[in-house]
N, C-alpha and C positions, 0 to 999 in steps of 0.2 A: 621466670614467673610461670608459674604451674598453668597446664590447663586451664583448671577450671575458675583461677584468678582473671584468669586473661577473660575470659566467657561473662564475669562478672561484671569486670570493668567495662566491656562491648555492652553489658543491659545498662550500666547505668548512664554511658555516654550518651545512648537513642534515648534514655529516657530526656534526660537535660536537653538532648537535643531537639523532641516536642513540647519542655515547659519552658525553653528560655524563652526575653526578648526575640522575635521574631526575625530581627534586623539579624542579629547574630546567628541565626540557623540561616537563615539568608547565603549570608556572607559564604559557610560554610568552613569559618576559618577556626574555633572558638571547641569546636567540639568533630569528631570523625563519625558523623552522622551517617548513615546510608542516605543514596541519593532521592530514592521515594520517600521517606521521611522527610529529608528537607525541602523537597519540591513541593511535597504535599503541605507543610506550611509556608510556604511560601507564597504559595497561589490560597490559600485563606488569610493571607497578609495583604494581600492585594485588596483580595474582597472586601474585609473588616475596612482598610483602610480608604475605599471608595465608599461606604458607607459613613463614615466621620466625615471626608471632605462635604457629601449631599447635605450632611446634618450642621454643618458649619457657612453652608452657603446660603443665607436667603435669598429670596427672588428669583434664584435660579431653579430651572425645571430638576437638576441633582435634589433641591431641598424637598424635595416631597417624597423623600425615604425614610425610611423607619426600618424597626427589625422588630423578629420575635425570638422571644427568651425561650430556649427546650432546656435550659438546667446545665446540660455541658456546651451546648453550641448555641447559636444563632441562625435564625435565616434572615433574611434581608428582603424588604417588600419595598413594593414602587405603586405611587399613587397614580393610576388609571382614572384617566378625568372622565367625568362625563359626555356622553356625543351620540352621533348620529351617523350610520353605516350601512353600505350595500354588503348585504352578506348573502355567500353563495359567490357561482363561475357561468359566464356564458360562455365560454368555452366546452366546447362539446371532445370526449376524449374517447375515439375510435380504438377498442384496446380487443387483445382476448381475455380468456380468464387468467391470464399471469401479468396482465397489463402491459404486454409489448404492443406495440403500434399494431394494426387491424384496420385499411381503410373500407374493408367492406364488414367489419363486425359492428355490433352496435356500440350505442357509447356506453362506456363504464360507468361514468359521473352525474349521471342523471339524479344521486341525492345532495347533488349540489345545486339543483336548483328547484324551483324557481328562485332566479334571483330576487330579496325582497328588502326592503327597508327596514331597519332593527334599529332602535332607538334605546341606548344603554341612559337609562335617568340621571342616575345618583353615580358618583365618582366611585371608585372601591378600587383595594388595596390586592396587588397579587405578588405573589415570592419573583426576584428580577433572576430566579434560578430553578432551574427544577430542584427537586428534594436531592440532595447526596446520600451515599452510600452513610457516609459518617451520621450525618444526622439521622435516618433512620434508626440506623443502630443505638444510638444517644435515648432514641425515645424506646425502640422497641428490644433492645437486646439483643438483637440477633444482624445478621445481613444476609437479604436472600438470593442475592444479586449471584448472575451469570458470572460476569464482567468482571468480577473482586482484581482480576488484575491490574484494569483500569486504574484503580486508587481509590480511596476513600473521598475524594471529591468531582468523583465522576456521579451521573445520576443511578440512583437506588433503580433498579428492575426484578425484574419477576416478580412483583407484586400484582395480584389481583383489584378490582376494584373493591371488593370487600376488606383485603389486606388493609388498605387507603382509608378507610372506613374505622377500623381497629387506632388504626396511627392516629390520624384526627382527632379521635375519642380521649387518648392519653394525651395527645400534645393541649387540647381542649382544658383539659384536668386541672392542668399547673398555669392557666394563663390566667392573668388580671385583665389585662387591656382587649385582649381581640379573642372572637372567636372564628374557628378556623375551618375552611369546607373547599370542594375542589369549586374550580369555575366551572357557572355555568357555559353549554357549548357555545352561545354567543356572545357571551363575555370574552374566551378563550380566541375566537375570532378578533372581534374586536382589537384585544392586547393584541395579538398577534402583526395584527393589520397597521395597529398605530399609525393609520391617519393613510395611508398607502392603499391604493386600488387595484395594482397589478396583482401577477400569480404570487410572488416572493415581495418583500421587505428590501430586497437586496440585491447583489449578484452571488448566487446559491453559494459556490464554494467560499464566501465573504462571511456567509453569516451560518451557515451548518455543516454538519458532517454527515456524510449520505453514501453510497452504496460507491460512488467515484473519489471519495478522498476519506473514509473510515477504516480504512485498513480491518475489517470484519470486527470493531471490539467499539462500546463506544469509550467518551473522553471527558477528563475535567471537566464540568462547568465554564462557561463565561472565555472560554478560549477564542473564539470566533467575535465578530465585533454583531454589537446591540442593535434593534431598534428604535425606534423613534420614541419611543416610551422610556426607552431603559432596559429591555428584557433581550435576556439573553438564550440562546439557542429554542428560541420557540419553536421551528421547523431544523429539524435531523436529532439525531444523537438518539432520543427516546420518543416515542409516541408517551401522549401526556393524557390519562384519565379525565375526563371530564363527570359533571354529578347528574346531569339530568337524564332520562330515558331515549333512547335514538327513535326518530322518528321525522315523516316526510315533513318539509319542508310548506311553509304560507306562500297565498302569493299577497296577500295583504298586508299593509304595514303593523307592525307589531312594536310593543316598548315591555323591555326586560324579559325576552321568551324563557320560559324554566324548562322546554325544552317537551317531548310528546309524555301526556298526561299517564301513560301506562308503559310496560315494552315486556322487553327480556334480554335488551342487549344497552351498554353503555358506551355515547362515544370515546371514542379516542383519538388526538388529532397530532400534526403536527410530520409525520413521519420516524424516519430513524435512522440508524445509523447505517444500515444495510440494506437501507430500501434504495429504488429509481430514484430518479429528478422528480419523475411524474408525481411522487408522494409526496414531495418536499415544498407541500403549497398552503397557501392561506385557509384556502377554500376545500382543503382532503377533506372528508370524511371516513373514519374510520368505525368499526364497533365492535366490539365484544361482550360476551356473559360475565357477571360480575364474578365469576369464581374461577374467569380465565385468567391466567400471569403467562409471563413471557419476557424474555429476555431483551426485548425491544418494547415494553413499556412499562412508564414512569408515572410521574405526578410534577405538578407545583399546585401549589395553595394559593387560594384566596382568603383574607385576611377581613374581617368585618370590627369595627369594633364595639366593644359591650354595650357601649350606652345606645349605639343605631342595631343592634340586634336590640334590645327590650323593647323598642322602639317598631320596628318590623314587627314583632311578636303582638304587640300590640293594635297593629293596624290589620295585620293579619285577624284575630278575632272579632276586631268590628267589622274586616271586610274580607268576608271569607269568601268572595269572589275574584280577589284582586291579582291572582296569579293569573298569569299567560300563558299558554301552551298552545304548543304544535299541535 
């Protein structure tokens, strides 16, 4: 067999190898796939496939998933109930400016408090995944990501928060059911925290990948186990965009804060893959200019749907004082 027969038959075996049945690229037996090709559908067979078992379960806390449609892909959203949260650290964190321990510097984390009362009203829908490299690409054509080694089901980075702005606007475009925007920073909390008061959700290297077990690069999605909600890697892997303006902290109680009413920087929460422990908490605050990107952050979306947006939209015009702000 020539060359360039041989070259031909290796395209079309990878190709079959990402349209078959998924069980069969699985298998690995059916076709001589590369192993990133078939790993990489493999773990969105999982996904897909925990997304039917939620949607086939009533009663159970799995049934309150959904997905959204981007045209080639899906993401997968989990229903965040409504409640009532201490957000914010009394923990005070004696650091320098590179954040190593400091018992005689001051503390770092001073916008993390005052700790206050934050009352999320209404239930809403958030992605149980950061955004992936692939679906970015699905909506915007391109991938800007550092990380491309990673795989196409590791989180999209280098995206600025305007970049997230651009994506939303297209994925917006093509939706019937939901429209789509990042969370705000106490929502973000909130998910995060799913019903949990400590630093972490977890035992760190349980539930992220961080500066002690990321190997400098981040990873798939959803490899790490969940918390209490359903969401996956919300502390390490990526620092995750949030939509409202950074700003100091109430010490009054507040219900649905949108977050400080003006700025020049956006938070970002969550940690990364390269960062300390120290970063890898509920309560980090982070922030950047919205035309900063960086190879250590990402996004997930929050998911509204169209008949309760007309509906906001509406209550918003009768009651144009009805937003909360820092």
């Amino acid at each position: 067999m020539s060359g360039k027969s041989s070259l031909k038959n290796e395209k079309v075996r990878n190709q079959k190898c990402r349209n078959e049945p998924t069980a069969t690229v699985c298998r690995l037996k059916q076709y001589s796939c590369s192993k990133e090709d078939a790993m990489s559908a493999c773990r969105r067979t999982v996904l897909a496939f925990t997304t039917l078992i939620a949607l086939l379960l009533p009663g159970s806390s799995l049934a309150q998933s959904d997905y959204l449609d981007l045209g080639k892909s899906h993401v997968i959203i989990v229903k965040i109930p409504a409640g009532t949260f201490r957000m914010g650290s009394d923990q005070l964190i004696h650091a320098d400016d590179a954040w190593k321990p400091c018992a005689t510097c001051a503390p770092r984390n001073e916008v993390e408090r005052p700790v206050h009362q934050v009352t999320i009203s209404k239930d809403f829908w958030m992605g149980q995944f950061d955004v992936t490299q692939k679906q970015w690409e699905d909506v915007m054509g391109n991938n800007p990501s550092a990380n491309r080694a990673a795989g196409p089901d590791a989180p999209v980075e280098q995206v600025s928060w305007g970049d997230v702005q651009s994506f939303l606007a297209k994925a917006n475009a093509v939706q019937n059911r939901w429209t789509l925007r990042l969370p705000t920073e106490a929502e973000w909390e909130y998910a995060a925290r799913a019903g949990s008061t400590g630093e972490t959700y977890g035992p760190l290297d349980e539930i992220a990948w961080h500066k002690g077990n990321g190997d400098r690069t981040t990873h798939p999605v959803g490899q790490k186990k969940p918390n209490a909600f359903g969401l996956y890697d919300m502390l390490g892997n990526v620092w995750q965009w949030c939509q409202g303006w950074f700003g100091q902290y109430p010490s009054d109680p507040v219900t649905d804060p949108q977050g400080a009413p003006t700025g020049d920087k956006h938070p970002t929460r969550g940690g990364c893959y390269y960062c300390d422990a120290v970063h890898e908490r509920a309560a980090r605050r982070n922030r950047d200019l919205e035309d900063h990107s960086s190879r250590s952050i990402g996004f997930r979306i929050v998911a509204v749907p169209r008949k309760a947006t007309a509906l906001r939209q509406r209550e918003s015009e009768s009651e144009p004082d009805r937003p909360v702000y820092w």
